[in-house]
N, C-alpha and C positions, 0 to 999 in steps of 0.2 A: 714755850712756843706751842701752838695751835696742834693737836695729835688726832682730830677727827674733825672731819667737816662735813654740816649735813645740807642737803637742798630738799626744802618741805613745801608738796605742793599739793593741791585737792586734785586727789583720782579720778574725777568726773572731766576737769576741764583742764586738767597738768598748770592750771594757771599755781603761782607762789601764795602760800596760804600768808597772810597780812603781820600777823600777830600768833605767838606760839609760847609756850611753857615745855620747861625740857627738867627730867630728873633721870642723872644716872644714879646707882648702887653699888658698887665694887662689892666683893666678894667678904671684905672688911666689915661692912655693915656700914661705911659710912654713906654718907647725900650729898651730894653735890647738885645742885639745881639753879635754874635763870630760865630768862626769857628768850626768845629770837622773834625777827622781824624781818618782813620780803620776803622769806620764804630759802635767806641763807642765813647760815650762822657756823662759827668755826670756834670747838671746844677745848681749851685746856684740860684734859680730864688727868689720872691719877698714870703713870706712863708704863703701858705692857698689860695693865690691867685688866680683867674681864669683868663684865659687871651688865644686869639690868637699864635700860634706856627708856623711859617713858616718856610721851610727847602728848599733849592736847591742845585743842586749839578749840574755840567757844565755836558751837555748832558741827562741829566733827567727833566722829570715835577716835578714844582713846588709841594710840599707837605701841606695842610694848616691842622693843629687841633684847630676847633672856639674853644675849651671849654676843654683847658688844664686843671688839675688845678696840682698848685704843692703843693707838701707833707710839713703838717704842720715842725715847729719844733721838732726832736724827733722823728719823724713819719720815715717810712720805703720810702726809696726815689717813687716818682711815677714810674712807669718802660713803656716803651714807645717803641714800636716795631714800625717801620717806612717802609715800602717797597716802594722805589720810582720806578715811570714808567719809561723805558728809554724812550728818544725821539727817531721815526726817520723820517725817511725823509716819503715825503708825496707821495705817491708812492699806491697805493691799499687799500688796507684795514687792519687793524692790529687789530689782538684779540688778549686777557689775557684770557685762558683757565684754571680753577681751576679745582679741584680732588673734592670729596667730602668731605676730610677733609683740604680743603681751599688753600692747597699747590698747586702754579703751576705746570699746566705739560709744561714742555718743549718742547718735540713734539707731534704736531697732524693734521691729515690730514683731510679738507676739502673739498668733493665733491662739485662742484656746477652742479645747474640744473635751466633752465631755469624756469620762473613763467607763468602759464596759466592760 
């Protein structure tokens, strides 16, 4: 049965990222890896486990969690909220501006001033 469940969505607009690639590593040295799609997916992983979680998805950064773990046998699956960064082009400068309750803001306008 299912012992981790993640919801994977792009940071910018919380919308569900479409297509995704998932590897975990246990502590074993083994790999376990697949795909998700919509931006949910629910993993059978190795049960009690701790282990590395990598996520990518085509036009976003890479996502790493050293110190998964998954839900034992029985247990309520672990629940795993994923916000990936889009990439873009390298071009100025690019900020992720958060709210005070953590949620991106979408638009915000920065003045610059020179430094004296």
């Amino acid at each position: 049965q299912p012992n981790v469940a993640l919801e994977v969505v792009d940071l910018t607009t919380q919308t569900p990222i479409a297509a995704f690639q998932w590897r975990f590593r246990p502590a074993d040295g083994s790999v376990v890896r697949g795909t998700g799609q919509q931006g949910r997916l629910l993993l059978t992983l190795p049960a009690g486990q701790r282990g590395e979680l990598l996520l990518e998805a085509d036009g976003y950064a890479p996502f790493t969690r050293a110190e998964l773990l998954a839900a034992e046998a029985g247990q309520e699956p672990t629940a795993l909220r994923v916000e990936l960064v889009p990439k873009v082009a390298r071009a100025g400068i690019t900020l992720v501006v958060f709210a005070p309750d953590r949620t991106p803001v979408a638009n915000v306008r920065v003045d610059a001033h020179a430094l004296t």
